[in-house]
N, C-alpha and C positions, 0 to 999 in steps of 0.2 A: 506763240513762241517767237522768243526773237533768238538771234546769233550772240555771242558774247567774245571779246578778244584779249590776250594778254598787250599789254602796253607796246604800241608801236604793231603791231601782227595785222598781218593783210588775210590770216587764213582763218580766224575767229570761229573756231572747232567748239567752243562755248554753247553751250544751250542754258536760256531764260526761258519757262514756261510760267502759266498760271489757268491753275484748276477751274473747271466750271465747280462754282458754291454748290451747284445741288444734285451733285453726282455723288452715289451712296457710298461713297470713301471718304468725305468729307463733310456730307452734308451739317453734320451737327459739328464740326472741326475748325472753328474759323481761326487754329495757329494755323491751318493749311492754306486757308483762301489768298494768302499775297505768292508776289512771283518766287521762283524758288530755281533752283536750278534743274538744267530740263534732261528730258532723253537724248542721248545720243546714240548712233548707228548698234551701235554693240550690246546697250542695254536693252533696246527696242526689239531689238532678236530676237537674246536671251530671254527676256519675260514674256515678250508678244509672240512674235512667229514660229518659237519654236516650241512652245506651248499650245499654241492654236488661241490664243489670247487677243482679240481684236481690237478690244476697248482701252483707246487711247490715253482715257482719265484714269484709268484704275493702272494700268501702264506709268502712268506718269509719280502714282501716288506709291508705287511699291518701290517705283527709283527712289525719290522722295525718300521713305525710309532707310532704304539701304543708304544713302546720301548720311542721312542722318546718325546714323549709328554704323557705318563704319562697314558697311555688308560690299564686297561685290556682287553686283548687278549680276556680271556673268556668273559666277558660281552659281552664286543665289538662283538664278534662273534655272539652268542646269539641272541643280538638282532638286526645284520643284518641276521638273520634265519627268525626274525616274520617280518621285512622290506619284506623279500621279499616273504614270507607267504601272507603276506598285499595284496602284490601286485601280487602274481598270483591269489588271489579272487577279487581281480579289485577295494579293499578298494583303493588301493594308485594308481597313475599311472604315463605313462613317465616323464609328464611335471611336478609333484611333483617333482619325484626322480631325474628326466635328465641323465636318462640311463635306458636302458631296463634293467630289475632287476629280472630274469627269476633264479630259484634254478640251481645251476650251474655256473653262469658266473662272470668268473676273473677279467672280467673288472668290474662290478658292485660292486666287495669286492674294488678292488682297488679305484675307485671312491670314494666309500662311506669313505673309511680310509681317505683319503685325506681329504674329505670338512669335517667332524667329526671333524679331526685333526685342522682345519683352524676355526670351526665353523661357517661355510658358508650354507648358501640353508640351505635344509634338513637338513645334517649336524647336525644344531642344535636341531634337533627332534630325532636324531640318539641318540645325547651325551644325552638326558631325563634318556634314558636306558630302556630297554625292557616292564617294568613296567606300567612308564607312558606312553612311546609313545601308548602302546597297548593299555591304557584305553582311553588315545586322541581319538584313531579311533575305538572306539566302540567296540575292542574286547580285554577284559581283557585277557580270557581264552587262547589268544598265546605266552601268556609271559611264558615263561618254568622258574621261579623263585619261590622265598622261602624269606619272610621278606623283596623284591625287591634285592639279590641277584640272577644273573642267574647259573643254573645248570653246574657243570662241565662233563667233559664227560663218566659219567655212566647212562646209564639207571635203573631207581628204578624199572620196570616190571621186570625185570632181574635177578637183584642185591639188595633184597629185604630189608636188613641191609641200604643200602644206602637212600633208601625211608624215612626211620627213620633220618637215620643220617641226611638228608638234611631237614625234615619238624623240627627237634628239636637242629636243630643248632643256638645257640644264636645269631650268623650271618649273616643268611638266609645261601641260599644251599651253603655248602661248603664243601671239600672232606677233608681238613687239619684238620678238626678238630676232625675227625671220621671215617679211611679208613677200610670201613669192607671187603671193594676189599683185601685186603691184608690175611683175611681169609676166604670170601666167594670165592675167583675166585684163589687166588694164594696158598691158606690153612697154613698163618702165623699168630697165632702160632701155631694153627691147623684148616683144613679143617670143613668149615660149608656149609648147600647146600643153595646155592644163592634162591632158587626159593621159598624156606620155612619161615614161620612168626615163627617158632617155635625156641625159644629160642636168639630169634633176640634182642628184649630191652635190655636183660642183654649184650648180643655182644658191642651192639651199647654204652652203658655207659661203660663197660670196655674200649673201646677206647678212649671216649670221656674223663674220668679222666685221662687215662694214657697218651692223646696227651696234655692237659693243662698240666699234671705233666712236661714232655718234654719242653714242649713252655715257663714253668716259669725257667725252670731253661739252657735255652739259648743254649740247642743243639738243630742242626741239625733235621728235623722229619725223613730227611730218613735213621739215624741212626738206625729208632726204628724196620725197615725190619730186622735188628738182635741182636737189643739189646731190652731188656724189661727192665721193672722199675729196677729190681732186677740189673739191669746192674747201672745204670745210681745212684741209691742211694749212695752207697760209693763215688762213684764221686761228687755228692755234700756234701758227710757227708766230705769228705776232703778238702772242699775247703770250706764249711759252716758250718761247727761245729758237732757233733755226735748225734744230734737230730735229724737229718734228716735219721730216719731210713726208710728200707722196708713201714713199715706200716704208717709211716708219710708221706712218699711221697705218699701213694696211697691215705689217705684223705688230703692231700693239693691237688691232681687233682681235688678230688671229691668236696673240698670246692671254689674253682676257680669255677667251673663250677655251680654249685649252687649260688656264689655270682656273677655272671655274669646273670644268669635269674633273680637272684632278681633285677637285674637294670633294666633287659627287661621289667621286671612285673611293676615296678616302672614308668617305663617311657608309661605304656598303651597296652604291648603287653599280649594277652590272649592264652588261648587254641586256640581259631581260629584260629590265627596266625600259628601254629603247622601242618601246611597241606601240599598237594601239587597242582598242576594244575592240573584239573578235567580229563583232559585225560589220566595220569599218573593211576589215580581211578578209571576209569569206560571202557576207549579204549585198548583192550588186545592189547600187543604189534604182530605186522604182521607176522614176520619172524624172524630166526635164531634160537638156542636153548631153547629160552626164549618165542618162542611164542605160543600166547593164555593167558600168566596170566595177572591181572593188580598186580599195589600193593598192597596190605593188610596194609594199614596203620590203620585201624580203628580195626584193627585185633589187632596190637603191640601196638599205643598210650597207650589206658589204661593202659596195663600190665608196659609200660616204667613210666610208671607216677607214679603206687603204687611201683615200684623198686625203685624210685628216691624218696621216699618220701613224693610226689607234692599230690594236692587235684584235683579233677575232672576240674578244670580251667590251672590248670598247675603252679598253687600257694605254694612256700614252705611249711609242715603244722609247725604246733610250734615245736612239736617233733625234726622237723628236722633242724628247725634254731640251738634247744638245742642242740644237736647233733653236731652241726658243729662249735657251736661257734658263728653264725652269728647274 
């Protein structure tokens, strides 16, 4: 595996892989055998660690597909986790799946890519996505998602900012558009303690304006690991006129993000919508540094809601359309 960069980039987030020939994903497959584009952090998760999936080439061969046809990685991942959740509770079984589908096995990630990929068999209960297939077979509660987006690979018991970030993503769960990992776990632009609700709402909108600030004006996000607003504002005031100052880009994040829930709101999503999977809220996480707590979402909503302006429903108030123009 090598690294790979866009033209001019010092941070070459790129991944170039190439398969061992005689790894049973490919063995008889030689469009597979040249380099191809590789794993990176997020898909390696999603299909490997959070599956219990360890085999690096069969790893490499389901990204491969999804690459190919158009899958995300993370979903896709996801939801062959509650697939095969299903199926070590005896919901689903061999002759559904046509393969034993046991947490762990490379052949079952590989299988599944394939007929997903082809939308064959199963397959097309695969491509539903974590959501509905879960609610198909009777059990919503496995879907690890947010708005039917699936989770990326942080734990909210954990990484308590993320809990927020994920149930108040206009998206459903998504990490791009609010990485508090970057100050809860890694402390940019300064260190927060991941396992605390305390002072988390305001975390979590600061990111959330300053990643929509980033996103409208066409950099990079993983610029923002060392640039802040303050960076990024003369470089639009230069390239878009001197109105774009400091404080104008910090409420044009703020009004993106606002006028993106007012579509949500518009289109029937509520407060309810604003949550997470019951075991995220109620099943303390087992093991590692993090365990024993769940998340405190019901702890931060509120307080994020009177920060943002919003009414007990998660509704802009009037004040705050004035405010923003909207």
């Amino acid at each position: 595996m090598t690294n790979q960069a866009c033209f001019g980039c010092t941070i070459a987030c790129g991944r170039i892989s190439k398969m061992d020939q005689g790894h049973f994903t490919v063995e008889n497959k030689p469009q597979y055998w040249g380099a191809s584009g590789g794993l990176e952090y997020e898909a390696a998760w999603a299909l490997g660690a959070a599956n219990g999936v360890n085999d690096l080439e069969a790893l490499q061969y389901a990204n491969l597909l999804c690459n190919e046809q158009g899958m995300d990685p993370i979903s896709f991942g996801a939801t062959i986790g509650a697939v095969m959740e299903l199926y070590e509770m005896g919901v689903l079984t061999k002759e559904q799946l046509g393969i034993d589908a046991k947490f762990g096995s490379a052949q079952a990630l590989a299988h599944f890519a394939e007929i997903t990929a082809r939308g064959e068999g199963f397959g097309k209960e695969i491509g539903l996505g974590s959501k509905r297939l879960c609610e198909k077979y009777g059990h919503p509660e496995l879907s690890m998602s947010v708005k039917g987006q699936e989770f990326p690979a942080y734990d909210s018991r954990g990484i308590q900012g993320m809990g927020l970030t994920y149930a108040t993503s206009n998206r459903g769960a998504c990490h791009l558009r609010s990485y508090t990992v970057a100050s809860e776990v890694l402390g940019i632009p300064v260190k927060t303690d991941p396992l605390t609700a305390e002072g988390k709402p305001e975390l979590v909108i600061a990111f959330q304006d300053a990643t929509a600030a980033f996103d409208s004006a066409g950099i990079c996000i993983f610029t923002s690991f060392a640039w802040g607003p303050a960076d990024v504002a003369p470089q639009v005031a230069a390239a878009c006129g001197p109105e774009f100052t400091l404080e104008n880009m910090a409420k044009i994040g703020e009004r993106i993000w606002n006028m993106e829930r007012d579509f949500n709101n518009r289109a029937g999503f509520t407060a309810k919508d604003d949550t997470l999977p019951k075991r995220l809220l109620t099943e303390p996480a087992q093991t590692g540094p993090a365990k024993g707590p769940v998340n405190k979402l019901p702890e931060m909503l509120p307080k994020y809601y009177a920060a943002r302006g919003w009414d007990a429903d998660g509704q802009l108030k009037p004040e705050t359309r004035a405010r923003l123009g909207l």
